[in-house]
N, C-alpha and C positions, 0 to 999 in steps of 0.2 A: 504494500500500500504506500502510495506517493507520500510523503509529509507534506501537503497542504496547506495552506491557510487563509482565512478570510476574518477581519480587525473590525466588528461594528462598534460603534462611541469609540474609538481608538485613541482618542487623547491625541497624545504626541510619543503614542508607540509602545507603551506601557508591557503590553502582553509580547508582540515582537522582539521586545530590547530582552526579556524575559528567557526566551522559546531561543532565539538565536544568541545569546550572551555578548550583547551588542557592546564594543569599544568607537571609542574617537584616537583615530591618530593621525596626528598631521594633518586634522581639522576634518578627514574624512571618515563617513560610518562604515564601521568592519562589521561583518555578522557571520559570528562564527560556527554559527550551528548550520542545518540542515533544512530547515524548513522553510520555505518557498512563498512569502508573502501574493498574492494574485490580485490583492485587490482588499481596497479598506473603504472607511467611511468617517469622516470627522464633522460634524455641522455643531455649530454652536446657535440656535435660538436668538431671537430677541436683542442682536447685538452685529451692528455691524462690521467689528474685529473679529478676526479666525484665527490666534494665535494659536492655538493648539493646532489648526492646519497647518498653519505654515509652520510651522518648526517642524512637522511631520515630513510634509512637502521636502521641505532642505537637507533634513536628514537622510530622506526617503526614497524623495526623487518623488514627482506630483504624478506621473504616469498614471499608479494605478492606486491610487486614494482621491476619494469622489469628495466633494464640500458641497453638499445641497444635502435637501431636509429628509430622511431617512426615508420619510413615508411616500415621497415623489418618486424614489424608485421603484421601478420594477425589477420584482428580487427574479424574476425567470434571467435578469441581463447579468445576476452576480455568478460567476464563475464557480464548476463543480468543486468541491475541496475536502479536505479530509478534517481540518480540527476549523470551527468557527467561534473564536473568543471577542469577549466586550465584559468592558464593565460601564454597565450599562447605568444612564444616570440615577442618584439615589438621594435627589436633593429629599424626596417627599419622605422618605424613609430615616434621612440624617436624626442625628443626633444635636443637630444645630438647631430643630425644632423640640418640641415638646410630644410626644405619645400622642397627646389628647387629641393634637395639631393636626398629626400627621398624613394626610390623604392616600394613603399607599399607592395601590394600583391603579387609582382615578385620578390621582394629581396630574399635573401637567406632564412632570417627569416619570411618574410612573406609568403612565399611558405608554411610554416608547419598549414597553417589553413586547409588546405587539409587534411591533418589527420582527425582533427576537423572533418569536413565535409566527410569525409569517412565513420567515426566511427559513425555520424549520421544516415546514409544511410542503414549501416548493422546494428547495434544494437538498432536507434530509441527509446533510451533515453526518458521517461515521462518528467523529467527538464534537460536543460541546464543553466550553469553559468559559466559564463567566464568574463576575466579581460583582459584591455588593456590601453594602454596609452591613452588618450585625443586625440592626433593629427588623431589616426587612419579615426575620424569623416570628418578628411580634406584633409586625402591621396587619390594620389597625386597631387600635387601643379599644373596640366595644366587639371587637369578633375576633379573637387574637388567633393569627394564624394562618386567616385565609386569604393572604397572598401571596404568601409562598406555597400555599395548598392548590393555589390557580396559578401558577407556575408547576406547582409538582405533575397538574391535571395536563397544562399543556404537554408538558415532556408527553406524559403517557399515554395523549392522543394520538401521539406520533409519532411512538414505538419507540420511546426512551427508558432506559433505568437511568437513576441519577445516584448519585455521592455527594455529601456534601458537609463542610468543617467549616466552622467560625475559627480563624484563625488570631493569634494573635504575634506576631513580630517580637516580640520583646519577650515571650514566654522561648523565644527560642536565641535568645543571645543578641538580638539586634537592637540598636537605640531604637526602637521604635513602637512606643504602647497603640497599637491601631487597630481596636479588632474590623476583620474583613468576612465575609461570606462566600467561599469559593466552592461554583457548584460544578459538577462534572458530569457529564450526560453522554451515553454513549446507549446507539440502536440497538436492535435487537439479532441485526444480521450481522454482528462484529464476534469476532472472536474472543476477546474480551467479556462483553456481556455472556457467552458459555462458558467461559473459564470461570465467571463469577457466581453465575448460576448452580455451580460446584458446593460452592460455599454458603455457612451459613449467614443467618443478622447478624450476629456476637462477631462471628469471626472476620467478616465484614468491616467491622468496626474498630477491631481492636489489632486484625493482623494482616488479612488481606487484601483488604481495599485499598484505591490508591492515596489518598491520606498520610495514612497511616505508615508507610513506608518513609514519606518524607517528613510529616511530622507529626513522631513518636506521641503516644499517650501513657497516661498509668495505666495499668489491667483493672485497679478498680474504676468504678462509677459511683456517680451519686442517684440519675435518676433515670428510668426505660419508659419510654411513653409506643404503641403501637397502636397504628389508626389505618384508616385505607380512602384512598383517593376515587377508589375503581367504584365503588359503592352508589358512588350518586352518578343520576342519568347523566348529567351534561356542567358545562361550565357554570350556566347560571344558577343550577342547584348545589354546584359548588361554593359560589358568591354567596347565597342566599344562608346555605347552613351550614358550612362547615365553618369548625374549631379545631382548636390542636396544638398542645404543648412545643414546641420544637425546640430541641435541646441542641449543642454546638458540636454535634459530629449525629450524622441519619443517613438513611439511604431509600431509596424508594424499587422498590423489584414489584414487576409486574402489578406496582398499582397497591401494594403493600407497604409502609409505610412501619419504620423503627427507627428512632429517635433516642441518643444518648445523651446524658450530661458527663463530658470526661472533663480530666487535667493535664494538661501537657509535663509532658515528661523529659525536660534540661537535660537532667543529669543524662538521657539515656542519649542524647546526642552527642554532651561533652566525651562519655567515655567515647563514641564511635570516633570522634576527631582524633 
């Protein structure tokens, strides 16, 4: 399988500089990994500066990163590919607001997973990887849960299993206390999704998911929540009634849904170093 890729909200390269272990030398960008940018998408809203484009563009080369509004395009013209990442924006979700505040999936910004979810549908991506804030897990505040439960729903319209870790930076050595939501979505015709299907929740969770290999938890837990996605007819009865605990490390198999509350585990990295 090709190594692929397609960057929606791409920032100024965030997932790329990532994926290929991007350096500057002598002012130009080196990428030293293997995977094969084809095309991005950077638009900033309400604002006549594109700075995140253009530094993209300079770095990048403007070729093939698009600057218009996500939803003018027609995703049949984005290029077949093998991993499709974004961190998709999360102003409605921040922590810069209040719970109470927070509009999740009908805010302004949380309406754009719809792209997301479009571009699933017509191009069917082998991996997904996507970034969001922490709170997303608890939007919003009077039905806690059901937007990432309408995201879990999308996946699994679509033939997705998902993974996914609230991450935090600083639990693993780096100057940086920022918890993040990184989800992973891979079909159901991947090799991968068989090899997982192997395995259990627990183990899932605690040894063979992909997480967990990069970053280590304790074996214990504090809390197991198990719920199911598959159960209600459609999206809008998903809107309407679902709830759901969601702890910072779950997975969703066939619409099955278990949710852990873990601790990262330092030390178990220091020794690896």
């Amino acid at each position: 399988m090709k190594k692929t890729l397609v960057e929606l909200f791409a920032g100024v390269g965030g997932f790329r500089c990532g994926l290929n272990h991007v350096e500057l030398k002598d002012g130009k960008t080196i990428e030293n990994g293997n995977w094969k940018c084809l095309w991005a998408n950077q638009w900033e809203p309400a604002t006549k500066s594109q700075e995140a484009y253009d530094c993209y563009a300079m770095r990048f080369g403007a070729d093939d990163v698009s600057n218009v509004d996500i939803f003018e395009v027609d995703k049949h013209d984005i290029p077949d590919h093998t991993l499709l990442v974004g961190g998709f924006p999360c102003q409605d979700y921040s922590v810069a607001q209040t719970l109470s505040n927070s509009k999740g999936i009908e805010g302004k910004k949380g309406v754009l997973w719809w792209a997301i979810e479009e571009t699933l549908a017509i191009k069917k991506p082998p991996f997904v990887l996507l970034e969001n804030v922490d709170r997303l897990l608890l939007s919003p505040a009077k039905q806690r849960g059901r937007d990432f439960g309408m995201i879990l729903r999308s996946f699994y319209e679509n033939g997705y299993d998902v993974e996914w870790r609230v991450i935090n930076a600083g639990e693993y050595g780096l100057p940086q206390k920022r918890r993040r939501t990184y989800i992973f979505a891979y079909r159901k015709n991947t090799k991968y999704y068989k090899q997982m299907q192997k395995n259990s929740d627990y183990d899932m969770i605690f040894s063979k998911g992909m997480f967990v290999k990069q970053f280590p938890i304790k074996e214990s837990y504090e809390e197991i929540t198990e719920s199911s996605i598959a159960e209600y007819k459609d999206l809008i009865e998903v809107s309407n009634m679902f709830k759901c605990s969601f702890y910072n490390a779950g997975i969703m198999k066939n619409g099955g849904i278990y949710t852990v509350k873990v601790k990262a585990d330092y030390n178990l990295v220091y020794r690896a170093c």
